[in-house]
C-alpha atoms as an extended CHARMM CRD file, in Angstrom:
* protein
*
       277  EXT
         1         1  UNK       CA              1.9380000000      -20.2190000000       -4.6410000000  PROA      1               0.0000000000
         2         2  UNK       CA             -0.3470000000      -20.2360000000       -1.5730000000  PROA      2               0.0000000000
         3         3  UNK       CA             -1.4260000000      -16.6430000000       -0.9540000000  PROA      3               0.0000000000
         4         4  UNK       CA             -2.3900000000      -15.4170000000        2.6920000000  PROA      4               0.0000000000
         5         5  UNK       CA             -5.2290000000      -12.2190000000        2.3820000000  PROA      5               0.0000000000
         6         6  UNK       CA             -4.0580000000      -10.4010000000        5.6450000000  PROA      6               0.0000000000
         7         7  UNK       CA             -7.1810000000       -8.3310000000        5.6930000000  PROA      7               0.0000000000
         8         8  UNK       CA            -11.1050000000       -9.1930000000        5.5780000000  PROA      8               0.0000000000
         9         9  UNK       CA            -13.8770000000       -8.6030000000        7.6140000000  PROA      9               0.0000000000
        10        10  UNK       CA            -17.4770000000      -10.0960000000        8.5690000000  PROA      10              0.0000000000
        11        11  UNK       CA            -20.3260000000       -8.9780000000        9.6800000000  PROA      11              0.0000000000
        12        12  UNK       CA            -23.9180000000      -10.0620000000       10.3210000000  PROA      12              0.0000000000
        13        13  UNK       CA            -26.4890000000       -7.5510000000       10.9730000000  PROA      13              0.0000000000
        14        14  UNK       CA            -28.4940000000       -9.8090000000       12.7100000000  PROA      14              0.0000000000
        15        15  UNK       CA            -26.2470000000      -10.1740000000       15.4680000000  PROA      15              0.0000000000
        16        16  UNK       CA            -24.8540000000       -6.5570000000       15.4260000000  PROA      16              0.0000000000
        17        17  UNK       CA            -25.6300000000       -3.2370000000       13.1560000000  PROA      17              0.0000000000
        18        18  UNK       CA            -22.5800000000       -2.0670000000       11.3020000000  PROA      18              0.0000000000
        19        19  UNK       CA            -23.2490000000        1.7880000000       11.9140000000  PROA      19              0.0000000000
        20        20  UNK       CA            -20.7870000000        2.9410000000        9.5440000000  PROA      20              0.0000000000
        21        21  UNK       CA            -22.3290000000        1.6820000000        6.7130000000  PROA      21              0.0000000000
        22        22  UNK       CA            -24.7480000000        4.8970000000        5.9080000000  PROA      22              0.0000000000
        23        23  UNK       CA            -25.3060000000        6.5240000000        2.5170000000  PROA      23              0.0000000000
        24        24  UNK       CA            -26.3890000000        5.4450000000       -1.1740000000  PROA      24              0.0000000000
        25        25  UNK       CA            -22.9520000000        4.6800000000       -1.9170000000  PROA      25              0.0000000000
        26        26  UNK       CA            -22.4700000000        1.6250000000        0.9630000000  PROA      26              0.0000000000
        27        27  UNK       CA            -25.8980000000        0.5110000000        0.2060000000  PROA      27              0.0000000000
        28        28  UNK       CA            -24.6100000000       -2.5630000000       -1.4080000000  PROA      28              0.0000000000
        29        29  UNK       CA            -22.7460000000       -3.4240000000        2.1080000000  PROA      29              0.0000000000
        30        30  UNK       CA            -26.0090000000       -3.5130000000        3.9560000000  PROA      30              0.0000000000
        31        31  UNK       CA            -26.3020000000       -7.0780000000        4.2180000000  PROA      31              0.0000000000
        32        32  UNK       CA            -24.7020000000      -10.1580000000        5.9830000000  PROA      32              0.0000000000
        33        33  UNK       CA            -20.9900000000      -11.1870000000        4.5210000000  PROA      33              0.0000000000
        34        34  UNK       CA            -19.8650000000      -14.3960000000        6.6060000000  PROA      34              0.0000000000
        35        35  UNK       CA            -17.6770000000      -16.9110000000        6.3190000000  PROA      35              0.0000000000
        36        36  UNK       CA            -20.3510000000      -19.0180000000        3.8530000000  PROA      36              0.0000000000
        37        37  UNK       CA            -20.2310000000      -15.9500000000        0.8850000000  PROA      37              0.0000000000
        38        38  UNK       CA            -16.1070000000      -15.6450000000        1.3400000000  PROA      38              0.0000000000
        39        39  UNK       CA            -14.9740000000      -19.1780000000        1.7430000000  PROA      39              0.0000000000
        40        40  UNK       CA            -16.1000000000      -19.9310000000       -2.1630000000  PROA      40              0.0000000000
        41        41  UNK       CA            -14.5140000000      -16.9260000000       -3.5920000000  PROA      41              0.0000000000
        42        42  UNK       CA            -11.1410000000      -17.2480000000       -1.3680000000  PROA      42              0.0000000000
        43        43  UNK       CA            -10.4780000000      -20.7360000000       -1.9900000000  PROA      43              0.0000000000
        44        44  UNK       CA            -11.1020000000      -20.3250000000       -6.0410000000  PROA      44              0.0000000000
        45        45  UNK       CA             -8.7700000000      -17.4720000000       -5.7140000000  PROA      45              0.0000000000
        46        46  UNK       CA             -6.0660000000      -19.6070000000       -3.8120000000  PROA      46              0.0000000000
        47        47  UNK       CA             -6.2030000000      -18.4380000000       -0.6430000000  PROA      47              0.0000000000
        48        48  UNK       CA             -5.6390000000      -20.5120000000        2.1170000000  PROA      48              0.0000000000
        49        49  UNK       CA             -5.0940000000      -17.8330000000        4.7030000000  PROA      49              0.0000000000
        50        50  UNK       CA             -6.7320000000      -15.0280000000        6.1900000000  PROA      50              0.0000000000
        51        51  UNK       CA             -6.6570000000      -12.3100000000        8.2310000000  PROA      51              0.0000000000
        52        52  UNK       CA             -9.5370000000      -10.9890000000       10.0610000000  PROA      52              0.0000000000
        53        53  UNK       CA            -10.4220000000       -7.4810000000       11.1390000000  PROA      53              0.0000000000
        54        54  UNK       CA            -12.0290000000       -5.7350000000       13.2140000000  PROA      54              0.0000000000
        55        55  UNK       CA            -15.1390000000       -3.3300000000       12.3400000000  PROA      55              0.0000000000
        56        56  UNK       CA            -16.7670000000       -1.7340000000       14.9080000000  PROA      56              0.0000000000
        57        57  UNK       CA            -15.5070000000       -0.7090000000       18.6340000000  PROA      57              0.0000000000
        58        58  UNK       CA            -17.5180000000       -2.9530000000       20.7850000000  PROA      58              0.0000000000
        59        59  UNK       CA            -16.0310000000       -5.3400000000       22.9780000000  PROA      59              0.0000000000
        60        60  UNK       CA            -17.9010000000       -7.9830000000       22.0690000000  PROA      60              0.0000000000
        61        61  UNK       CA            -17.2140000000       -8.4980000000       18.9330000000  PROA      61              0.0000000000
        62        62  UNK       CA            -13.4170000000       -9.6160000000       19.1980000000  PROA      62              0.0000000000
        63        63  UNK       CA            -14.9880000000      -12.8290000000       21.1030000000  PROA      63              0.0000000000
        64        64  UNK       CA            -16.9140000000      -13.7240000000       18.6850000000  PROA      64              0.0000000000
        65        65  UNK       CA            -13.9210000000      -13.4330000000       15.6680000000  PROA      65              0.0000000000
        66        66  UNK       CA            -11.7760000000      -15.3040000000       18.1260000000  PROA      66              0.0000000000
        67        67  UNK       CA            -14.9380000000      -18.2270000000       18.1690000000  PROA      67              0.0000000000
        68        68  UNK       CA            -15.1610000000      -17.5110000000       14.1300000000  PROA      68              0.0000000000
        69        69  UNK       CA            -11.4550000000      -18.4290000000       13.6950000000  PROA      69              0.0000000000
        70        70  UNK       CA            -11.4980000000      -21.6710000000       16.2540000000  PROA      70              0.0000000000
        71        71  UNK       CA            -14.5120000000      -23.1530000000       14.1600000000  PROA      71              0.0000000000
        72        72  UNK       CA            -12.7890000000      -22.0550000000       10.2200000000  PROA      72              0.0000000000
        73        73  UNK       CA             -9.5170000000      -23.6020000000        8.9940000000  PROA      73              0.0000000000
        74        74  UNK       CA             -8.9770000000      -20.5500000000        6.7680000000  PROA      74              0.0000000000
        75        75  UNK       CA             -8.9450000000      -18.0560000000        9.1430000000  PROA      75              0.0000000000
        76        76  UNK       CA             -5.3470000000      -18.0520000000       10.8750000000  PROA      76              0.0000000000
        77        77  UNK       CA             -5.3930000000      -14.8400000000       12.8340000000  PROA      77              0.0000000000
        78        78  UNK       CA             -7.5400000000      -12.1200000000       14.0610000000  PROA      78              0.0000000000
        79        79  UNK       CA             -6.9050000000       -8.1860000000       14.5930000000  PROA      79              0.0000000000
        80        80  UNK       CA             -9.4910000000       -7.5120000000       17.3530000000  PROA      80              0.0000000000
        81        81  UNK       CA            -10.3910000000       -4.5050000000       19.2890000000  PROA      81              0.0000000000
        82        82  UNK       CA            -10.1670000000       -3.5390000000       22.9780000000  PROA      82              0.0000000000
        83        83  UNK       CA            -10.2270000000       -0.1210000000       24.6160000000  PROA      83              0.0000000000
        84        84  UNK       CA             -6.4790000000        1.0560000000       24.2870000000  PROA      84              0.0000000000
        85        85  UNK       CA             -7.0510000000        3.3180000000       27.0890000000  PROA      85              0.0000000000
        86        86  UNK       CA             -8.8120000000        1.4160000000       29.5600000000  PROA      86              0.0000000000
        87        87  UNK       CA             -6.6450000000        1.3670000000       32.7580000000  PROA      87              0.0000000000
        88        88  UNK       CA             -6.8250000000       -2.5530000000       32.8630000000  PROA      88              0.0000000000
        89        89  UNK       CA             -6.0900000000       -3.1270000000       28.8300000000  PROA      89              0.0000000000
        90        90  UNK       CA             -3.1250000000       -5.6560000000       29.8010000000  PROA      90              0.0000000000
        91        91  UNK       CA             -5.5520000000       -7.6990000000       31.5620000000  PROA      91              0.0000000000
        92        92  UNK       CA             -8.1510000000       -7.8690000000       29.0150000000  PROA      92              0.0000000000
        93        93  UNK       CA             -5.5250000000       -8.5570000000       26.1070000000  PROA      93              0.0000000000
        94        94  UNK       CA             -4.3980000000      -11.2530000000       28.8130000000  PROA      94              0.0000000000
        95        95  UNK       CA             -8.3360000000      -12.3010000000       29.2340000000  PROA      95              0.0000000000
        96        96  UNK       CA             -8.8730000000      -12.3720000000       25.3200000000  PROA      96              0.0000000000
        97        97  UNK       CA             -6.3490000000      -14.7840000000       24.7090000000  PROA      97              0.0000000000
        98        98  UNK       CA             -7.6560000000      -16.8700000000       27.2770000000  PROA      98              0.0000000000
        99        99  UNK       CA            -11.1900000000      -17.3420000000       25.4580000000  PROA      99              0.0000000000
       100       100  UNK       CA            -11.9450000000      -19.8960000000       22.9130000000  PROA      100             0.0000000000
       101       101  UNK       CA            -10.1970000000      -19.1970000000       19.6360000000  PROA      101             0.0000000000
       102       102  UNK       CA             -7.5390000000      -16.8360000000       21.7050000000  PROA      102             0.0000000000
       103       103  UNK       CA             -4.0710000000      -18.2180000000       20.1340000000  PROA      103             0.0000000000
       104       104  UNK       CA             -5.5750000000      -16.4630000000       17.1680000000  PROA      104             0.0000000000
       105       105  UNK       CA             -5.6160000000      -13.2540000000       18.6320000000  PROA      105             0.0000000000
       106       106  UNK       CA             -2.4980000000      -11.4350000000       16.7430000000  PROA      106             0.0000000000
       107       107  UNK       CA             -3.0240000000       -7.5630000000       16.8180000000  PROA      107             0.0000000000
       108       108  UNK       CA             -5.4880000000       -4.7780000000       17.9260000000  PROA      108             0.0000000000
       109       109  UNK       CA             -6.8070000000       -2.0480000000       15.7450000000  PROA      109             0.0000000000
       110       110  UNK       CA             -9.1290000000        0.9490000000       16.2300000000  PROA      110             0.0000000000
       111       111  UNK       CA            -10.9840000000        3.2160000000       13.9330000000  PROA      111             0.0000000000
       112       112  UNK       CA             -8.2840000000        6.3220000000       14.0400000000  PROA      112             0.0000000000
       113       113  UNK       CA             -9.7340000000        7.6480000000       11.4930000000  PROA      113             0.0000000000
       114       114  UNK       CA            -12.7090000000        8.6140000000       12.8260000000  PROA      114             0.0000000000
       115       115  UNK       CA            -11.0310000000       10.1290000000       15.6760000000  PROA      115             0.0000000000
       116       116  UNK       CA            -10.9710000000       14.2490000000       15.5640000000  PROA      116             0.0000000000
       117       117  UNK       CA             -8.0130000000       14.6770000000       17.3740000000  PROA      117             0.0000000000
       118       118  UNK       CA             -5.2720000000       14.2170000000       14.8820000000  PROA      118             0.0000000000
       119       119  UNK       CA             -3.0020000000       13.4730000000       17.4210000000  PROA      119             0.0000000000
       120       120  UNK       CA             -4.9870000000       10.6700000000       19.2310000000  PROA      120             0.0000000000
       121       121  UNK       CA             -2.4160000000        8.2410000000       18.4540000000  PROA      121             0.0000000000
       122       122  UNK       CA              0.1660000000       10.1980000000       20.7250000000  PROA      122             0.0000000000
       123       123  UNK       CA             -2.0340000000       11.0700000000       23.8620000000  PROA      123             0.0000000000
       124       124  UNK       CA             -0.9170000000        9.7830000000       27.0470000000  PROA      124             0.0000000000
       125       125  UNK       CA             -3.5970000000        7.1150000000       27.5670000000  PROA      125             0.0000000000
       126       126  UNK       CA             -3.6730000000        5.6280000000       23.8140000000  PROA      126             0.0000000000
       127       127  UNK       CA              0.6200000000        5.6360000000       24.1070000000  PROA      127             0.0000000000
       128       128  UNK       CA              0.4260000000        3.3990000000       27.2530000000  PROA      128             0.0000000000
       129       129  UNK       CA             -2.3340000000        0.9710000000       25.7090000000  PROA      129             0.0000000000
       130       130  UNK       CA              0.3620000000        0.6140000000       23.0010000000  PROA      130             0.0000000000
       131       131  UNK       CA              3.0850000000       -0.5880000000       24.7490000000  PROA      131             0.0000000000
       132       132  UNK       CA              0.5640000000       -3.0370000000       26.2570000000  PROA      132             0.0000000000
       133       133  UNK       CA             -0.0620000000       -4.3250000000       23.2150000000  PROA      133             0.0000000000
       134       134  UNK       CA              3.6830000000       -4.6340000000       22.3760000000  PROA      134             0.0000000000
       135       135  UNK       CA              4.0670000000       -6.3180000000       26.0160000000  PROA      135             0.0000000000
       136       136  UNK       CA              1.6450000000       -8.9320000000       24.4490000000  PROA      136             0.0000000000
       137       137  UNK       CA              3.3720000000       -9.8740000000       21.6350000000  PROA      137             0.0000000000
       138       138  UNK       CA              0.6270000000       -8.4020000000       19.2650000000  PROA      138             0.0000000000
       139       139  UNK       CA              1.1950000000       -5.6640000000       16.6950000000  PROA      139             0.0000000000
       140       140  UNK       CA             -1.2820000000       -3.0960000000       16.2570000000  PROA      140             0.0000000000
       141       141  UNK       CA             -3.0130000000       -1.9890000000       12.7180000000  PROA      141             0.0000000000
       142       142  UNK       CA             -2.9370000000        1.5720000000       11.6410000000  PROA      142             0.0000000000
       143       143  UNK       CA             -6.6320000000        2.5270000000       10.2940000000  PROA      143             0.0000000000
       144       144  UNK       CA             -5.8040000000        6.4580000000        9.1550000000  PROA      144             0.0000000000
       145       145  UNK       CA             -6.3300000000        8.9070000000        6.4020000000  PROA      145             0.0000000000
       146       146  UNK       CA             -3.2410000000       10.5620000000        5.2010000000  PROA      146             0.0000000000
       147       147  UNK       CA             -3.7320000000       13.7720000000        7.3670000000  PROA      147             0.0000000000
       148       148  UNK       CA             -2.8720000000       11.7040000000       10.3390000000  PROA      148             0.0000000000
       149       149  UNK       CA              0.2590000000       10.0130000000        8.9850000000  PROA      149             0.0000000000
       150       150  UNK       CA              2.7010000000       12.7240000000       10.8000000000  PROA      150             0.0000000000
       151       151  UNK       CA              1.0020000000       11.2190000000       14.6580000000  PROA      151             0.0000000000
       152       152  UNK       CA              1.6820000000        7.5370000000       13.2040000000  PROA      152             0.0000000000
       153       153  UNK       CA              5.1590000000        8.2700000000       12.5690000000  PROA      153             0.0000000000
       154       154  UNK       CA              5.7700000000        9.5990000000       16.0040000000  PROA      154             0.0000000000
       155       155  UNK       CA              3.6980000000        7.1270000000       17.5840000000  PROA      155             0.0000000000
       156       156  UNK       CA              5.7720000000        4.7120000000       15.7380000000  PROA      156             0.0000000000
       157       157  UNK       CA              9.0480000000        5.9120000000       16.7710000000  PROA      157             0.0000000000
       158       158  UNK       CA              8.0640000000        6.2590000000       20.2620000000  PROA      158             0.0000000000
       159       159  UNK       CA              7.2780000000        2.5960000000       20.5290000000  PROA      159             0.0000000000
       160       160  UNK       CA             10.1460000000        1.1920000000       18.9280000000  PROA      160             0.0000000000
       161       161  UNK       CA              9.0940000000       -2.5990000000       20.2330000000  PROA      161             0.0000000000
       162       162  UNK       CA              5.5790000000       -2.3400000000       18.5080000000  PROA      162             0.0000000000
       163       163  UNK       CA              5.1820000000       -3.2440000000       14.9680000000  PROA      163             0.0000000000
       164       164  UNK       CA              2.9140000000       -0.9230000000       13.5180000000  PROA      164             0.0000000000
       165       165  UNK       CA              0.8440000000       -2.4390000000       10.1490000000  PROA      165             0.0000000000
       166       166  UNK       CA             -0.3270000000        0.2110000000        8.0820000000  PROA      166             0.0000000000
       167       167  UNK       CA             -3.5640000000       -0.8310000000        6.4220000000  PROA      167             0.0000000000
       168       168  UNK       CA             -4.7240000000        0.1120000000        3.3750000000  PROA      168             0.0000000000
       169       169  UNK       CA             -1.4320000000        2.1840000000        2.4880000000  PROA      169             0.0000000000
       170       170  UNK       CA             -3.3000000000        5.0360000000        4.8340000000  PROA      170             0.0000000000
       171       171  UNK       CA             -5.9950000000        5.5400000000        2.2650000000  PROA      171             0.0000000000
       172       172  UNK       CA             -4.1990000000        7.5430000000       -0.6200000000  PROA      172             0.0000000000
       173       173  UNK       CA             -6.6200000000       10.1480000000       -2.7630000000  PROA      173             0.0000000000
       174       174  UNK       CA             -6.2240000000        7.5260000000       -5.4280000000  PROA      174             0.0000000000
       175       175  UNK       CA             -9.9910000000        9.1060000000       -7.2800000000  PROA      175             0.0000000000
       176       176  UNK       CA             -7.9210000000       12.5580000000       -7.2830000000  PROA      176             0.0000000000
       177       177  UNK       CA             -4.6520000000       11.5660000000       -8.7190000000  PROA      177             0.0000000000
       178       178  UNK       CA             -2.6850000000       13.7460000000       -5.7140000000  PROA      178             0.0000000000
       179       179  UNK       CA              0.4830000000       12.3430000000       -4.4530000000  PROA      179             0.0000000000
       180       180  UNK       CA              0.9740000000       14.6130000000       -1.8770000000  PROA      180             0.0000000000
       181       181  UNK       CA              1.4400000000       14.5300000000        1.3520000000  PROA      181             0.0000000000
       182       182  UNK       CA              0.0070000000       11.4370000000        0.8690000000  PROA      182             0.0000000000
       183       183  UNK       CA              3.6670000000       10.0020000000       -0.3820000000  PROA      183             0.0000000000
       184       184  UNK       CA              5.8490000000       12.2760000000        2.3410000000  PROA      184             0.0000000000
       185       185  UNK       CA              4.0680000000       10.8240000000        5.0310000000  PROA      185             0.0000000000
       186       186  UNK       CA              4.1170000000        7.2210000000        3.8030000000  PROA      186             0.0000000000
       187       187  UNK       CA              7.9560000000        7.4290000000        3.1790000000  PROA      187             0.0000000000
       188       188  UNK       CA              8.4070000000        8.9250000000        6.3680000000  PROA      188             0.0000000000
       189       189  UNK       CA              6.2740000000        5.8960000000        8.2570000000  PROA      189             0.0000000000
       190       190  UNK       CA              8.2820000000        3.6530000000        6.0360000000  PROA      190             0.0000000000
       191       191  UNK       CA             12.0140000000        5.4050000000        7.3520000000  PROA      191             0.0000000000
       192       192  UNK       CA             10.5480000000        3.3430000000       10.7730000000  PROA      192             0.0000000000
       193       193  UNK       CA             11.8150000000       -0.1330000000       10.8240000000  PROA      193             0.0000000000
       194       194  UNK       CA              8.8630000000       -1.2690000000       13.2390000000  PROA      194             0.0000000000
       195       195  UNK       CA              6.3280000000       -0.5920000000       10.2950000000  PROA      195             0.0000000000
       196       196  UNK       CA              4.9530000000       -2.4170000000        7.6410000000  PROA      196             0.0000000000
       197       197  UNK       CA              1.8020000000       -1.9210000000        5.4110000000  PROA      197             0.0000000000
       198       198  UNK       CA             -1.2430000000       -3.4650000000        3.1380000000  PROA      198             0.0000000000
       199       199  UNK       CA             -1.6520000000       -3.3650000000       -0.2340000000  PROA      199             0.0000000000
       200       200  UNK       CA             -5.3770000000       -3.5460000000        0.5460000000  PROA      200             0.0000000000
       201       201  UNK       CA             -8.2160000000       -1.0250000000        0.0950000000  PROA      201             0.0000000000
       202       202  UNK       CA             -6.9800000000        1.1630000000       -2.9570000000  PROA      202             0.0000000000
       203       203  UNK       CA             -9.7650000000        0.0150000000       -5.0010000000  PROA      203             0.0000000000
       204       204  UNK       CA            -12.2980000000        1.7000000000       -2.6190000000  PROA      204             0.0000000000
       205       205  UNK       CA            -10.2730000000        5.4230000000       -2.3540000000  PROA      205             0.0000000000
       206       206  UNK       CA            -10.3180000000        5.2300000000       -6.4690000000  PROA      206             0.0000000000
       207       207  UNK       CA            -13.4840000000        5.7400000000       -8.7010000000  PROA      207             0.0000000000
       208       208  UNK       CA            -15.4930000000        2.9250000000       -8.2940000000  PROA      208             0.0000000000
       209       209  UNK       CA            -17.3570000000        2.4550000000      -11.4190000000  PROA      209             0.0000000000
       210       210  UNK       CA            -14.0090000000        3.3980000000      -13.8340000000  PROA      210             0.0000000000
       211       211  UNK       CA            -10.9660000000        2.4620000000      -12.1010000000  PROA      211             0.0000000000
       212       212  UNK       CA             -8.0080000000        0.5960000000      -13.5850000000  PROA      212             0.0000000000
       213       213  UNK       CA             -4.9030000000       -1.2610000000      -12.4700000000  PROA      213             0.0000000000
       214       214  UNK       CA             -3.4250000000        2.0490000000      -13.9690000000  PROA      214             0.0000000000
       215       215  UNK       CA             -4.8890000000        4.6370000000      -11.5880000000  PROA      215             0.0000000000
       216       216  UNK       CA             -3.6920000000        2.6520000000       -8.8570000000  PROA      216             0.0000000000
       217       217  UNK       CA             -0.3170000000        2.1420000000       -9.8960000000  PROA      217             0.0000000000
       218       218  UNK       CA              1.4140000000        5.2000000000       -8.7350000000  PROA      218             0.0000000000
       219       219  UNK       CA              0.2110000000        4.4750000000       -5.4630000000  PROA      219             0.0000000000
       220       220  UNK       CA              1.3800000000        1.2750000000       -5.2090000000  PROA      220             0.0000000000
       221       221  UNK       CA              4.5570000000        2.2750000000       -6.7490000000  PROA      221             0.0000000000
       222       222  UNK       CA              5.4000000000        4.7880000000       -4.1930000000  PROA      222             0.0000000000
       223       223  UNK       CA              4.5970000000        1.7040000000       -1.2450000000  PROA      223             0.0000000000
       224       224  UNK       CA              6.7440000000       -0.6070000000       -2.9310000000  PROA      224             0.0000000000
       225       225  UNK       CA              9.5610000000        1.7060000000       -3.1760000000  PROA      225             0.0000000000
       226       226  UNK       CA              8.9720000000        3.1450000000        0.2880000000  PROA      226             0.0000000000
       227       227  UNK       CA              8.9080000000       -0.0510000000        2.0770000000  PROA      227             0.0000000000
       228       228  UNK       CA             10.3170000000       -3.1190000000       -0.3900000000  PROA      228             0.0000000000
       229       229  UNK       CA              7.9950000000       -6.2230000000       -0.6320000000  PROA      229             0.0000000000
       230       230  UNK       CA              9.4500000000       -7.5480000000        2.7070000000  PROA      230             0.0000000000
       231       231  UNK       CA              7.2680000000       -5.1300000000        4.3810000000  PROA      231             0.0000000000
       232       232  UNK       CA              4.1970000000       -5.4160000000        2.2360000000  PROA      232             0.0000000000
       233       233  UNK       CA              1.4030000000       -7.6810000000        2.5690000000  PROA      233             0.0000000000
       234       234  UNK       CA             -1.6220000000       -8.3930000000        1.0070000000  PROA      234             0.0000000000
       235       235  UNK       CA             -5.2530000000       -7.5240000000        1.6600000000  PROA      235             0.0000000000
       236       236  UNK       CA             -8.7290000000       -8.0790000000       -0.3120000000  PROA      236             0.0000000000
       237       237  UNK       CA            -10.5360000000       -5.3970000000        2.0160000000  PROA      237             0.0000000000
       238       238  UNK       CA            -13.3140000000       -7.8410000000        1.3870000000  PROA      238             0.0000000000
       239       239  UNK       CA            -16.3990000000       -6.9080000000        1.2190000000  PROA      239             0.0000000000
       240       240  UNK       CA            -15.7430000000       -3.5120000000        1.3500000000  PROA      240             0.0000000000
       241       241  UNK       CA            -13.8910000000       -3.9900000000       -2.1040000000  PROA      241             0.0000000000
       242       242  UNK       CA            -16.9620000000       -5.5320000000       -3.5630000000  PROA      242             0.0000000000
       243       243  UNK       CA            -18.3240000000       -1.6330000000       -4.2520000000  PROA      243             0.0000000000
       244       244  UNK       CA            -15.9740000000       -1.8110000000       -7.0480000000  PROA      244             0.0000000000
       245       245  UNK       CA            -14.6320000000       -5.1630000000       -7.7130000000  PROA      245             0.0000000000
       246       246  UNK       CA            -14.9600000000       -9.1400000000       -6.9000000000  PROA      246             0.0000000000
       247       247  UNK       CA            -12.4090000000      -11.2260000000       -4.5540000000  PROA      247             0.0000000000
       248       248  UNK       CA            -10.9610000000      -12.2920000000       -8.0350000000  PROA      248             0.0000000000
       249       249  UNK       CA            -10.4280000000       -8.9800000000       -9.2160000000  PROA      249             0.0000000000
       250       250  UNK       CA             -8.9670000000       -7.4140000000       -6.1290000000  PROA      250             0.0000000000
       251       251  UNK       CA             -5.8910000000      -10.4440000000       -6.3340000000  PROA      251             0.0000000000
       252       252  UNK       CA             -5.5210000000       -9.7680000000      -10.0440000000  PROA      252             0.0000000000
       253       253  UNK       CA             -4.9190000000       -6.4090000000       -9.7950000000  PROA      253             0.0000000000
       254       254  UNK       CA             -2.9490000000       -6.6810000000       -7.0880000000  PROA      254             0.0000000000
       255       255  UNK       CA             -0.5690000000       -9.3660000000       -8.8640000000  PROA      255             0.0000000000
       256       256  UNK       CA             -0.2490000000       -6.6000000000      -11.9080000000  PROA      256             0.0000000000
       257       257  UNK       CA              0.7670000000       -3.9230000000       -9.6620000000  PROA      257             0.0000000000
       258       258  UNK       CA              3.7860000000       -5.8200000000       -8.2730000000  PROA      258             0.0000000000
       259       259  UNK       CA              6.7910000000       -7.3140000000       -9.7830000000  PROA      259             0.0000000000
       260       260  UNK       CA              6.6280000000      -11.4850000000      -10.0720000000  PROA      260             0.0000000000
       261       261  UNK       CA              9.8180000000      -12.4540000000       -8.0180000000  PROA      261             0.0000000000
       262       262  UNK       CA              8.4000000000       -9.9500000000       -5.0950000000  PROA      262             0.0000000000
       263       263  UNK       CA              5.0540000000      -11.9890000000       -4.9080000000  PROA      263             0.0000000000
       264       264  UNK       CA              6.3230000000      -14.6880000000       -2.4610000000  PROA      264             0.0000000000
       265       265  UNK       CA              6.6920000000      -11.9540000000       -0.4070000000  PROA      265             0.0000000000
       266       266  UNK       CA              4.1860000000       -9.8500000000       -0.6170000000  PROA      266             0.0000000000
       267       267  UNK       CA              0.8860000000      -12.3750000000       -0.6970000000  PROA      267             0.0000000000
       268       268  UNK       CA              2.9010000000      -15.3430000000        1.8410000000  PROA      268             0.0000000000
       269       269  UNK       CA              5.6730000000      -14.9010000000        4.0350000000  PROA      269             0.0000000000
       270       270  UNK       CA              5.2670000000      -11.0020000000        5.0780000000  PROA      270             0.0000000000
       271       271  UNK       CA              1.8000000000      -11.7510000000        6.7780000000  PROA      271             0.0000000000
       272       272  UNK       CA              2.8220000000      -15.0430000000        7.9820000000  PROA      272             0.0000000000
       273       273  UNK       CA              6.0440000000      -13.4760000000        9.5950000000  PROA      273             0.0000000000
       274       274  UNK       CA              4.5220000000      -10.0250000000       11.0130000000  PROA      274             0.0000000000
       275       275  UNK       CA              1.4880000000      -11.7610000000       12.0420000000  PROA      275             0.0000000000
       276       276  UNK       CA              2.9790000000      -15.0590000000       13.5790000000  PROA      276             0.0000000000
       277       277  UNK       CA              0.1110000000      -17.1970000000       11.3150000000  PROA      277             0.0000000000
């Protein structure tokens, strides 16, 4: 089975400091990961498509991933960034795909979760970049903490011609063991038939020096119920992941929290379907 990883990142800190990455705990992410490091570990894990995502809000840097994916036969698409509520966002989207590397261009996230405004998702401004983004063809990623679920759910409904991809199931308290609201907000999203979501990232909201497929299981069991494997895909959150497993690791466990006959779906066709690879 050919697996597509719908969600990865690069960075080089030579060309651009990732200012996120602060603390003794992302230490080990303060380096370069490019496409030399992930190419090895993707292909020996049977990847033959990626995803790639955006990390920081600069305009600039959605060129350059558009470039990245032109020059890199694993990289099929790219989730960029733009300003949603720039008056002229149709134009730029327009403009992106228009540079080198632009048919790649297949959604648009930004960092909501680092927005204090709980409701940012359903201001005026941000709602009207959205439907540009729908007007493009592109779907937009959902970068949230599970506080903020309630806005994507409205934003969501409101915007019934965008799909909405949640990554990284909305970051569940996996190190606590809580469900809730976590799992009323997620089924709620779910209710939406315009949304989808990642198994990506769970690794990284669990303990990262004793985790186990186990403590990520209800989790994964509440996403799988909530939205079937036709609306799941898969993500390695690479190298974000790496604080507490490799690229190898990240697929196995992933495999073990799903049931075999749902795996076609969940690490092929859902990605290649939502995101048009």
């Amino acid at each position: 089975m050919t697996v597509v990883d719908a969600h990865h990142h690069l960075w080089d800190l030579s060309v651009r400091d990732q200012d996120w990455i602060t603390g003794p705990e992302l230490a080990p992410l303060r380096r370069d990961f490019t496409m030399r490091d992930l190419e090895p570990e993707a292909r020996a894990a049977g990847v033959t498509r990626t995803v790639l995502v955006q990390t920081v809000t600069v305009p600039e840097e959605t060129p350059e991933f558009l470039a990245l994916a032109d020059a890199h036969d694993l990289i099929a698409g790219v989730v960029g960034w733009t300003d949603l509520t720039r008056p002229d966002i149709a134009d730029d989207l327009a403009r992106l795909r228009e540079l080198p590397g632009g048919r790649y261009l297949k959604g648009i996230r930004h960092q909501v979760q680092g927005e204090p405004d709980p409701d940012w998702l359903l201001r005026p401004d941000v709602h009207r970049g959205l439907a540009a983004v729908a007007d493009a063809g592109l779907v937009y990623d959902l970068v949230v903490v599970p506080h903020q679920l309630p806005a994507c759910v409205k934003a969501a409904a409101s915007l019934p011609g965008l799909t909405f991809v949640l990554d990284h199931l909305g970051k569940p308290p996996v190190a606590s063991g809580a469900l809730e609201p976590w799992a009323s907000g997620l089924r709620a999203l779910a209710a939406l038939p315009n949304t989808v979501a990642k198994l990506s990232g769970l690794v990284t909201e669990a303990d990262l020096a004793s985790w186990t497929v186990e403590d990520l299981r209800p989790y994964a069991d509440v996403a799988l119920e909530a939205f079937g494997p036709g609306r799941l895909m898969y993500g390695s959150d690479w190298p974000v992941s790496t604080l507490g497993a490799t690229y190898g690791d990240i697929l196995r466990s992933t495999r073990r929290l799903t049931d075999p006959h749902d795996h076609a779906q969940i690490f092929t066709t859902t990605a290649t379907r939502v995101y048009g690879l």
